[in-house]
LOVEXKOL-997212 format. One record per atom (N, C-alpha, C): x, y, z. Coordinates in steps of 0.001 Angstrom, whole numbers, plus 524288, in hexadecimal, padded with zeros to 5 digits. Layout:
XYZ...
# end
This chain:
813F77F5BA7DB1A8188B7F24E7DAD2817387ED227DD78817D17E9C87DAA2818687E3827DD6F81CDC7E1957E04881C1F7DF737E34C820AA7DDDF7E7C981ECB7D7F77E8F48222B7D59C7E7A6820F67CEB67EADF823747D04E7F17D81F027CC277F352820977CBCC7F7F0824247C8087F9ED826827C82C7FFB582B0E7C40180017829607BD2F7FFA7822D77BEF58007D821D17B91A7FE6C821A47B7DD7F930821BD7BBA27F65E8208A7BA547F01B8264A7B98B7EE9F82B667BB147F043830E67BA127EFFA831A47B4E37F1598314F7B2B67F500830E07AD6C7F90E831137AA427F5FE82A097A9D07F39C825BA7A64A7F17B829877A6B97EBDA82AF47A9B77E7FA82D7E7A8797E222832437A5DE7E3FE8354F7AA4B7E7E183B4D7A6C07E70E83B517A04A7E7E1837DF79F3A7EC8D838F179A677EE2A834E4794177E93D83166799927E4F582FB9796AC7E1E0833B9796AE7DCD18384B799197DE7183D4E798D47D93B83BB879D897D458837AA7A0C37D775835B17A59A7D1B3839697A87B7D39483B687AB607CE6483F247AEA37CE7F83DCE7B50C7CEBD841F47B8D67D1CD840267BEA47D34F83C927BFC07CEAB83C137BD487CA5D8397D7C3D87C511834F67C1CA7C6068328F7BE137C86582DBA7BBAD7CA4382B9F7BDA57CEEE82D8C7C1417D25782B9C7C36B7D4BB8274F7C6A67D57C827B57C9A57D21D824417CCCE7D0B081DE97CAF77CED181E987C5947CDF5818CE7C4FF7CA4B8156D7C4037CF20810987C5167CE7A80C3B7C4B27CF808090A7BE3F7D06B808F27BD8C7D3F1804E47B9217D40E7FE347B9E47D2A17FDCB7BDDB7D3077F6F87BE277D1BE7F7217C4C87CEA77F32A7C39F7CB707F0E67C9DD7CA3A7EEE67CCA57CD3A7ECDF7D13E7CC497EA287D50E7CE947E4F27D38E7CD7E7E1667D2FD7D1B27DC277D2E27D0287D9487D64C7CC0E7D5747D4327C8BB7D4EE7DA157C5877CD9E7D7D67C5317CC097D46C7C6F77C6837D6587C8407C5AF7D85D7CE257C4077DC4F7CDD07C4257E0FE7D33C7BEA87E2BA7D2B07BCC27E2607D79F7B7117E2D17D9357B72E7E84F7D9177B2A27EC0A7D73E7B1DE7F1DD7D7D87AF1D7F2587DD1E7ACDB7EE927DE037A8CF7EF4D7E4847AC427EC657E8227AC937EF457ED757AD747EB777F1C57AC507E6B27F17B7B08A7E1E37F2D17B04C7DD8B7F4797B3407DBC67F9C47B1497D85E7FCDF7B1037D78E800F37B7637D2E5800BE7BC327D2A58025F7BF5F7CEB18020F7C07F7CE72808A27C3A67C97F8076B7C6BA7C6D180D057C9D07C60180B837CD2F7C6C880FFD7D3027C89F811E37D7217C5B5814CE7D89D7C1F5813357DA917BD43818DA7E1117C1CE81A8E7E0E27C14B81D557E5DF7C2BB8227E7E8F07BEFF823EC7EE117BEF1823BD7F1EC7BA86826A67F4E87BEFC829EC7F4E37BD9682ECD7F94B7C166830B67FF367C194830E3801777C605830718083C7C53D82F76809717C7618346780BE47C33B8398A80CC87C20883D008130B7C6C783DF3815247C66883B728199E7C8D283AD781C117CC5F8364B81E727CFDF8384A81F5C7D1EC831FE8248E7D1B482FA0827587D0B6832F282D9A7CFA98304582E077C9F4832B782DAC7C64F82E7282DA87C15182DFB831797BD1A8315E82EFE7B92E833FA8316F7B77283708835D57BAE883C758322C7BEEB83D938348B7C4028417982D957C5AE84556830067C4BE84A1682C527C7CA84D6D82A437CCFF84D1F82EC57CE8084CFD82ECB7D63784CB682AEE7D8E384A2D829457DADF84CE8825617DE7884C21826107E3BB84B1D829167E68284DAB82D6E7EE5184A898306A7EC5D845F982DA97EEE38428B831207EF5F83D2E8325A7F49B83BC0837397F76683C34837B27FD7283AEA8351F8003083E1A83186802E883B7182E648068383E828298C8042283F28828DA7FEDE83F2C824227FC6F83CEB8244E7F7C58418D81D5E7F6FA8439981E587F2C484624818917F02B843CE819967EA4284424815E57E7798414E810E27E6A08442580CC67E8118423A807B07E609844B7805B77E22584380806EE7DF3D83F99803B57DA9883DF6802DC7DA9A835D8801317D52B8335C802AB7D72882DB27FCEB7D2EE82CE87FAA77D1D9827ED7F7E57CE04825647FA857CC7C820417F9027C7FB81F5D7FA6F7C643818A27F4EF7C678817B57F2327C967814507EDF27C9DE8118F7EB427C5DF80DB07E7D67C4BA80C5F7E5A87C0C3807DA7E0407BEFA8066B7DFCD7BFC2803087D89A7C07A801B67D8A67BC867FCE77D3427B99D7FB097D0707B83F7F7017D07C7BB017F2E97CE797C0097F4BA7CD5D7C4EB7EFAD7D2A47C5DF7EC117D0B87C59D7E6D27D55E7C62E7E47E7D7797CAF07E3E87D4A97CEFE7E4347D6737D3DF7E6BC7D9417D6EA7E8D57D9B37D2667EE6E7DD807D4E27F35D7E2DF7D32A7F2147E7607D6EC7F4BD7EB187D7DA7F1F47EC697DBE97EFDF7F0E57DC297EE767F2EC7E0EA7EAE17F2EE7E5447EECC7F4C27E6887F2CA7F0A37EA377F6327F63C7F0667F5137F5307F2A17F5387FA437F6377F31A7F8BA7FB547F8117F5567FD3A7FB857F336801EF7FCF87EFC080098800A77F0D680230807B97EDE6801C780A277ECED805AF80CDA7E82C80778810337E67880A69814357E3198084C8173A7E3ED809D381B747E11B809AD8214C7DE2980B4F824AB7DAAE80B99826CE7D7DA8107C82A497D87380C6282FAA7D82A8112B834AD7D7E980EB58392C7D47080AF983C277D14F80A21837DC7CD72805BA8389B7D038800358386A7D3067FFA4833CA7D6D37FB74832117D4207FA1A82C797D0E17FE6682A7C7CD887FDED825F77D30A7FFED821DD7D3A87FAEF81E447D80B7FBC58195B7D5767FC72814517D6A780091810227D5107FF8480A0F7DB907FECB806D37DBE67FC0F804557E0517FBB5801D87DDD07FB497FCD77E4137FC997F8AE7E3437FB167F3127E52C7F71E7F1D57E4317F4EC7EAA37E7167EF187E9CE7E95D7F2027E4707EED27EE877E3767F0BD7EFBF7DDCA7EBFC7EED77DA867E8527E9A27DB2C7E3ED7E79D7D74C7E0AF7EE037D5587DF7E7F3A97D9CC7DB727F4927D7F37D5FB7F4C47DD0A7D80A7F3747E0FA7D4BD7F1907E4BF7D4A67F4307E9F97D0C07F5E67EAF47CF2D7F7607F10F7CEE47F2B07F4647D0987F2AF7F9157D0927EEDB7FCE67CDE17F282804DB7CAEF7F178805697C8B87F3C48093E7C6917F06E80E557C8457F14D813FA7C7597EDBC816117CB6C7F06A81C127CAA07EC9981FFE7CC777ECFD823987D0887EA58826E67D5B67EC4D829A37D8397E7D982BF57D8E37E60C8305A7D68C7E1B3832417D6707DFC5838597D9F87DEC383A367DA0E7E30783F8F7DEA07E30E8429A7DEDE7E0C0849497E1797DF59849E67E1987DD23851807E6597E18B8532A7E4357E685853497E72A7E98E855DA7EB217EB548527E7F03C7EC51851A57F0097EDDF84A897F1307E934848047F2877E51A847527F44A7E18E846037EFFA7DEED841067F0E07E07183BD47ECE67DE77839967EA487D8F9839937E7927D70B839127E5847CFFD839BA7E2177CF5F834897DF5E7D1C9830777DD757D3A082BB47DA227D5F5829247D6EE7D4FE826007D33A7D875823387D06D7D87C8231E7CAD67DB5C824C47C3DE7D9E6824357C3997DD5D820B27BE817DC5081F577BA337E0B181C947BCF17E235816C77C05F7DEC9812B27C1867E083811357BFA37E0F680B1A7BF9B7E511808117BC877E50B803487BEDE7E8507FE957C04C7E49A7FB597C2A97E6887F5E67BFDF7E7CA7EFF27C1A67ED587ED477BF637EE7E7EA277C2C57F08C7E5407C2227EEFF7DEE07C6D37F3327DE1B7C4717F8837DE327CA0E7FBCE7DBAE7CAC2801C87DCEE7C85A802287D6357C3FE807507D69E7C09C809517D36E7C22780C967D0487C02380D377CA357C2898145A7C89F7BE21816207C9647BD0281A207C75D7B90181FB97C6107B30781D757C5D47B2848177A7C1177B03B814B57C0687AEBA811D07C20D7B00C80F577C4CC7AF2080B557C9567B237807027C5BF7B637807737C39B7B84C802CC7C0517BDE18019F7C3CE7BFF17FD027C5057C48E7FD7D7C88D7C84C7FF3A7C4207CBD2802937C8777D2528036F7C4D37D39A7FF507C2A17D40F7FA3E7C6E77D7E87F64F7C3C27D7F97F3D67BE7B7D2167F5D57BD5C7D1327F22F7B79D7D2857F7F37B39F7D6037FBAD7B6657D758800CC7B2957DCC8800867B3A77E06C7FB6A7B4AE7E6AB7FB897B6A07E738801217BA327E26E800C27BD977E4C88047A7C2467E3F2801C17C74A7E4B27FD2F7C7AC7E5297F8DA7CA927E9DA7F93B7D05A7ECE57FC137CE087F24B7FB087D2777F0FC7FEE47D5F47EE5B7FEF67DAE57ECB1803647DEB17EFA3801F37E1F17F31A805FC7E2F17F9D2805507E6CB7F76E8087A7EB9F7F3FB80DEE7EB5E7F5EB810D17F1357EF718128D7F2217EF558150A7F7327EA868147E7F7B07EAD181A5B7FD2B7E77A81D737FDD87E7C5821E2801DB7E0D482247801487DEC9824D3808257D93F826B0808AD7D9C082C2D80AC07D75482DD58080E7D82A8338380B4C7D3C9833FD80F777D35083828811C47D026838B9816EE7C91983823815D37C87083A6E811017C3F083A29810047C11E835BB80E167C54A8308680CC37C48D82B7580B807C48482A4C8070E7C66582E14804477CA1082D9B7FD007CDAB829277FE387CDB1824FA7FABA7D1D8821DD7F8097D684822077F41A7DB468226C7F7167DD24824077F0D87E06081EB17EED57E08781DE57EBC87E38F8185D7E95B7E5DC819967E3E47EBE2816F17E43A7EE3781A0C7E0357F025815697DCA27F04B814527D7AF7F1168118E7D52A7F69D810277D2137F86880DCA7D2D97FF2180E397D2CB802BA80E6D7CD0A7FFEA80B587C873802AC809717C3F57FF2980F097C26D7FCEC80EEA7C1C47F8BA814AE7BF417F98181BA77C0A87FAEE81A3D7C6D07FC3C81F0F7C9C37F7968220C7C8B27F2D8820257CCC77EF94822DF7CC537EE97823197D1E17E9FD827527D42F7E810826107D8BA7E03D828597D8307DD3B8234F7DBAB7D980824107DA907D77C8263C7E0A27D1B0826C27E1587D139829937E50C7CA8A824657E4BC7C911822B67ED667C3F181FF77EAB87C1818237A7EFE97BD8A8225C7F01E7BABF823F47F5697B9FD81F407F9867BB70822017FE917BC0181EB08028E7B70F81F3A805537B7F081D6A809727BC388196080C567BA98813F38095E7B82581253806C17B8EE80E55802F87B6AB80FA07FF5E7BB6F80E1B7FA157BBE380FC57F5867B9E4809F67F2807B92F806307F59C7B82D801447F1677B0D3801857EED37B2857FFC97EA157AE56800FA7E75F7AEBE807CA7E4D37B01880A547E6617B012810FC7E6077B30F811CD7E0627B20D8140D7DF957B46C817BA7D8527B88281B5E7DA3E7BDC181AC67D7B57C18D81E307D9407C167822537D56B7C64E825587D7887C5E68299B7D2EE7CB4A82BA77D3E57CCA382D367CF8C7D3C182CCC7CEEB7D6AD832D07CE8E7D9E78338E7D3627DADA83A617D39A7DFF083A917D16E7E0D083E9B7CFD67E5CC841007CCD67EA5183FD57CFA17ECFF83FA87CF0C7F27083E877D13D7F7648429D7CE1A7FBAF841DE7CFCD80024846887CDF6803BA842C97C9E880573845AF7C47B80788843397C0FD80A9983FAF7C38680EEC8416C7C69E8124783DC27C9B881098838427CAAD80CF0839227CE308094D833AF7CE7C8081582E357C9BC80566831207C57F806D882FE17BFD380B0782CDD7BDB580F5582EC47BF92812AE82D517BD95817A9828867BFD58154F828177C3458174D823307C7CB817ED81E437C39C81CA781BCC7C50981DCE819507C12B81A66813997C180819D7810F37BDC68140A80D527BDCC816AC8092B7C15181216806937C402813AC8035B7C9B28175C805B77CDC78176080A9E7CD4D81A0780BE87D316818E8810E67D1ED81241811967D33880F84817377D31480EB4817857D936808BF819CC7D9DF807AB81B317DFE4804D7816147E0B880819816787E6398099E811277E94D80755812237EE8F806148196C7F155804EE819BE7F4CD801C281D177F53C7FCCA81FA97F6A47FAC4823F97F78F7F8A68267F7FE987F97E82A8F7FF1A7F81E8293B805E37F5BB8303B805707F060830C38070D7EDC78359E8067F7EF768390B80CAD7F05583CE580CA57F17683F73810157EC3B844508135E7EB1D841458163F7E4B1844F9819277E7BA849E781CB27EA0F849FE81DB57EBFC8522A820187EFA6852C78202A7F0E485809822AE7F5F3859B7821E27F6FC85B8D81D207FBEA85D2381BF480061860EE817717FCA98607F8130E7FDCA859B9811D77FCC38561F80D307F62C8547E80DC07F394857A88117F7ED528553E8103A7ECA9853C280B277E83E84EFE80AA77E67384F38804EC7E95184E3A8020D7EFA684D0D802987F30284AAB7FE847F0F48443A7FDE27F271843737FAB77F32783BDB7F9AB7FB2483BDE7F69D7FB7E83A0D7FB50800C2837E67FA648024E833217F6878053A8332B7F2FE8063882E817EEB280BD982C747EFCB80DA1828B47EF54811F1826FC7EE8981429821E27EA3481764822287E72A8177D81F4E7E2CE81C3781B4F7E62881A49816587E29D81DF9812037E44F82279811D47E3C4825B4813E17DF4E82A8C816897DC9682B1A81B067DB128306581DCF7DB0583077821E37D802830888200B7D21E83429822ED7D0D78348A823317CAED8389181F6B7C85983B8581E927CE2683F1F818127CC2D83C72816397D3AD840A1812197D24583F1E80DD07D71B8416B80FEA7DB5E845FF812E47DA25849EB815167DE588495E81AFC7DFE38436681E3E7DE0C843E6823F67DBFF83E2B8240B7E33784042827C17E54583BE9829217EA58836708276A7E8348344C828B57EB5982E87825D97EB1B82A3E82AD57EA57827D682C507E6098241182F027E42B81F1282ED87E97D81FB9835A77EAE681A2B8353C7EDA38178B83A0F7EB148133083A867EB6380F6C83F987EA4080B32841857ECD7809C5845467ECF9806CB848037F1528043A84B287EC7F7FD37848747EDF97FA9B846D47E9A17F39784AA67ECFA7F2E8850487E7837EFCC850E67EC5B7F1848544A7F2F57EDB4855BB7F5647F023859057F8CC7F22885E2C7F9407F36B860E47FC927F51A866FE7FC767FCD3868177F98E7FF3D862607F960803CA8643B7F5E8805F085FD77F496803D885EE57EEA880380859067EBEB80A1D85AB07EA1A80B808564F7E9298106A8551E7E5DE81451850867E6C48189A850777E5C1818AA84B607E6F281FC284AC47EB7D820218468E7EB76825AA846137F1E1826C1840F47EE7F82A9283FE37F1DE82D97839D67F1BD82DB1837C97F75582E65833C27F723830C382EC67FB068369882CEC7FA01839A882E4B7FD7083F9682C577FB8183D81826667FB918400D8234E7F66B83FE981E5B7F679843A181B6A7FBF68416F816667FCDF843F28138580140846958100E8000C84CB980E528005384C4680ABA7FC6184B9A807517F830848A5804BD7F83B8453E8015E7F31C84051800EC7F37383EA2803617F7908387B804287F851836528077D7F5948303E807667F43782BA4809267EF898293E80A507F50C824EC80D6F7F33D81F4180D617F54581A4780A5D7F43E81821809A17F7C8814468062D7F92680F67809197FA5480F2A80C427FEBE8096280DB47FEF180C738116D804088096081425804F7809F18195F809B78051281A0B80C4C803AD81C33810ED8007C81CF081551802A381ED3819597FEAB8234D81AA07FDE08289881DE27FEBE8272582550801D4828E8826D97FF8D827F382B5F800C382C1082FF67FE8282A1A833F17FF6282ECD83A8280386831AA83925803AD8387083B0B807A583B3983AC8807AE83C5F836398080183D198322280A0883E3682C0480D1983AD982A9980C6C8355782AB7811A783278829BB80E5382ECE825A5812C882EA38212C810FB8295381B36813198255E81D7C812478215681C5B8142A81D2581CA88138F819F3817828190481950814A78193D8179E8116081BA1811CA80F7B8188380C7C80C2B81860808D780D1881C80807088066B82122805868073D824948045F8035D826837FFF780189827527FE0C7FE8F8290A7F7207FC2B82C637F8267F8C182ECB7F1997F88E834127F23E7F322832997EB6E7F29D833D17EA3E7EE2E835537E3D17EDD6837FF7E36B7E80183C967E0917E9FC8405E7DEF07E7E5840187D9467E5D2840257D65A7E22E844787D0657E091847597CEB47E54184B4F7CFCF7E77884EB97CED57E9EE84D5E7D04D7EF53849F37D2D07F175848CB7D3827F530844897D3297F8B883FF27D3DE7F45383AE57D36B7F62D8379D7D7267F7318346B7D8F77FA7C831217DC357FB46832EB7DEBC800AA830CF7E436800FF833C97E65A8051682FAF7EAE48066A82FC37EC0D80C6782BAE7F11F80BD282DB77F4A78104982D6C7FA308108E82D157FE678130F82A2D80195812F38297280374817ED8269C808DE81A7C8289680D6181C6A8285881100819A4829BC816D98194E8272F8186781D178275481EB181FA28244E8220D8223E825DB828E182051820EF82BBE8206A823F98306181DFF8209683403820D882216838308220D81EE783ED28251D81C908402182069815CD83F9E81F1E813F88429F81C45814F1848B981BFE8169484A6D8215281926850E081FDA81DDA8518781C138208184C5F81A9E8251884D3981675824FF84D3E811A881EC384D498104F81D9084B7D80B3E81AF684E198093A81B61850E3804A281A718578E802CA81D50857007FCA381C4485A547F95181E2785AA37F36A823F785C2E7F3C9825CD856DA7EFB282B9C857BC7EFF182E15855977F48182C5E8534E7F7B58313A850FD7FCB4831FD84B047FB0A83569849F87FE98838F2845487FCC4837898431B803AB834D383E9B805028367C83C2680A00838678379E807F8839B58360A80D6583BDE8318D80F0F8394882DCF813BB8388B82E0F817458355D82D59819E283633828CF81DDF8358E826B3821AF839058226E824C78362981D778240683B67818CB8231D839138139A82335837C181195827328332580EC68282282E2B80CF282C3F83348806B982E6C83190804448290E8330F7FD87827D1833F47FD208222D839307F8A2822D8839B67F71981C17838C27F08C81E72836417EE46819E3836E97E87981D17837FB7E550815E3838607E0E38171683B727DE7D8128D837717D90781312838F67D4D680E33835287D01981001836DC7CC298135183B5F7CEE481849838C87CB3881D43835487CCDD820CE832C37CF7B81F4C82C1A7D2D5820EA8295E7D02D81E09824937D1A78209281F687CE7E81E4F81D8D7D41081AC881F1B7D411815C881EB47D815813AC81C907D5E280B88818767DA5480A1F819097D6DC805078195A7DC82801C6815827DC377FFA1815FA7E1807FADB814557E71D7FDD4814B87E97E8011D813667EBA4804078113D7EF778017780CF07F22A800DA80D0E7F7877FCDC807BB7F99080054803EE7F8F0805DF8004A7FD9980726804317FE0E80CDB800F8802B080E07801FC80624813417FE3E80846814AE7FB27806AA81AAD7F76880A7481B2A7F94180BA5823117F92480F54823A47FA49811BE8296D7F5818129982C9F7F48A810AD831507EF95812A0835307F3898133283A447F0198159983F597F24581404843CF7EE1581011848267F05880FBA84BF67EDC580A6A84FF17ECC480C18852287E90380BB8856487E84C80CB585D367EB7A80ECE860057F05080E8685D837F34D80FF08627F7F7BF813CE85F7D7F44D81698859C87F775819E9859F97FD14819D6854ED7FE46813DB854B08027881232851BD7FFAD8128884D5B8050781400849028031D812F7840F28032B80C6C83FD6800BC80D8183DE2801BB8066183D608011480765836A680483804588354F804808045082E6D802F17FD4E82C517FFC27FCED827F17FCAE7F943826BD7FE9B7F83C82031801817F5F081F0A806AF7F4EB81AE48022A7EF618180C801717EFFF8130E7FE8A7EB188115F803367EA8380BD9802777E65180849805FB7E484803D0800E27E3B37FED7804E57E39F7FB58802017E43E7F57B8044A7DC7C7F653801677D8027F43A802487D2C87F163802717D4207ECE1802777D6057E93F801967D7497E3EE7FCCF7D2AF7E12C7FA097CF7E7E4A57F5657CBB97E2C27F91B7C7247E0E07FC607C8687E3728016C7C1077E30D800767BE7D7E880800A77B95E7E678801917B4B47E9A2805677B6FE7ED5D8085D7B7BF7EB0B80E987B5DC7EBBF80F747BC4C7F24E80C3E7BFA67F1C080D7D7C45B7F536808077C47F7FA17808EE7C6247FE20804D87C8558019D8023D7CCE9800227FCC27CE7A802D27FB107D1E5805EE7FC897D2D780C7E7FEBC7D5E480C898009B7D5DE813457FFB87DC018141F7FD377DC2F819367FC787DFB081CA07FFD17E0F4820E1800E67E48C822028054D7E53E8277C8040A7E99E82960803FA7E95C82F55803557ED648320C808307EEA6836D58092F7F30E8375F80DD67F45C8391680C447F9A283D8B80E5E7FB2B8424480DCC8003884489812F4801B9844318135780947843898175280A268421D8199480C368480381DCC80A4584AE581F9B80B8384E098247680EFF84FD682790810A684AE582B178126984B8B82C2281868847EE
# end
């Protein structure tokens, strides 16, 4: 799903374009995509604050560590839909384009400041031929399991592929079965989230979650994919919020990353939390809201989630945004510890 950001609202109204103009695109999707690692740069601006023109730092259950506005040369970067983390501060994310993004984020204590080492490739089939030039381009969710499997799930297609880690760039994927359900996710609001589960009940599951149900207003499709008792649950819907992306963290707890954008309102994002012990074939959660924030936050298309903890113990959650490869929207990073 595309979402303008509150700057892409701003920038038309005050240029006299009208709401059905919202939606368009300032740039395409890249579609020459390197099969080998390439080496890009990353410029960083830092976002000083996160609810605009406001000191405050506790938001909900959420307190702000620090944010970047992202921006590169490479025509590539962008699109970013799916992130993960290791306690190194080593990130791989996906791109709607089709694209692996691999690299690291520099921190002064948690507070991000930006990106080294970073190196983009697209995502491979069987052949070594990328998806994207097979319209399997839109790579929404992304999970590693313990042994350093990749899984990345493809959203308009509803597929999920599998690469070998801990880096998959350059590497030949290979594409595992999934449950009719999955299949049948309605086109552009398929799986949006995947998060692999290493012990416990659900060892060995890979958790799915679809962006919509079956209408806009119908709970939120999850499946339990794989594992000792596959089948599938819901998410009571929140309001007007979709899913975005999900990630595992301390204790058995999901943390789930949600958006809505409206004409009339703009872009909007929330964070769920849920007891992986509640989540089993056939249950219905609900699960408690973290933060809802609206666009007087420094907020754009919000769609990864990846969870680590710090030195001292605290979750700290690492929230990045899809630009859709428009002018007109950010890349933004945000980092948050969860305090409450």
């Amino acid at each position: 799903m595309r979402a303008p950001s509150r700057r892409t609202i701003l920038y038309l109204l005050a240029a006299g374009v009208g709401v059905a103009a919202l939606g368009h695109r300032a740039l395409s999707k890249p579609r020459e995509l390197p099969r080998q690692p390439v080496a890009i740069k990353v410029a960083a601006t830092p976002i000083e604050r996160f609810r605009i023109n406001s000191d405050d730092t506790r938001f909900g259950q959420l307190e702000f560590r620090g944010g970047l506005v992202l921006t590169s040369d490479y025509s590539g970067f962008g699109g970013i839909s799916a992130l993960t983390l290791d306690a190194r501060e080593n990130f791989l994310a996906v791109t709607d384009a089709g694209v692996f993004l691999i690299g690291r984020i520099v921190t002064e204590g948690d507070r991000p400041v930006g990106l080294a080492d970073v190196r983009a490739a697209a995502l491979l089939d069987s052949t070594g031929k990328p998806l994207a030039g097979q319209k399997r381009e839109d790579s929404e969710s992304l999970a590693v399991a313990p042994d350093g499997s990749i899984y990345v799930g493809l959203e308009t297609i509803n597929e999920i592929w599998r690469y070998p880690g801990p880096d998959p760039l350059g590497q030949k994927g290979e594409r595992i079965d999934v449950p009719a359900a999955v299949k049948q996710l309605r086109h552009n609001t398929g799986l949006e989230s995947l998060v692999y589960i290493p012990d416990g009940p659900l060892k060995g599951t890979l958790i799915g979650i679809g962006e919509e149900g079956a209408s806009g207003s119908d709970d939120l499709p999850g499946f339990l994919i794989g594992g000792p008792s596959p089948g599938l649950f819901s998410i009571a819907k929140s309001g007007w919020f979709d899913a975005t992306d999900a990630a595992l963290g301390p204790g058995g707890t999901l943390y789930l990353m949600e958006r809505h954008y409206a004409p009339t309102t703009g872009v909007s994002a929330q964070i769920r939390r849920f007891r992986l012990a509640d989540i089993k074939p056939g249950a219905r959660i609900e699960g408690e809201t973290l933060f809802t924030g609206d666009m007087a936050y420094e907020i754009d298309n919000m769609e990864g989630i990846a969870v680590t903890r710090n030195a001292a113990g605290e979750t700290l959650l690492t929230l990045v945004s899809d630009d859709n490869f428009s002018l007109l929207q950010r890349t933004i990073l945000l980092r948050f510890a969860v305090v409450g």
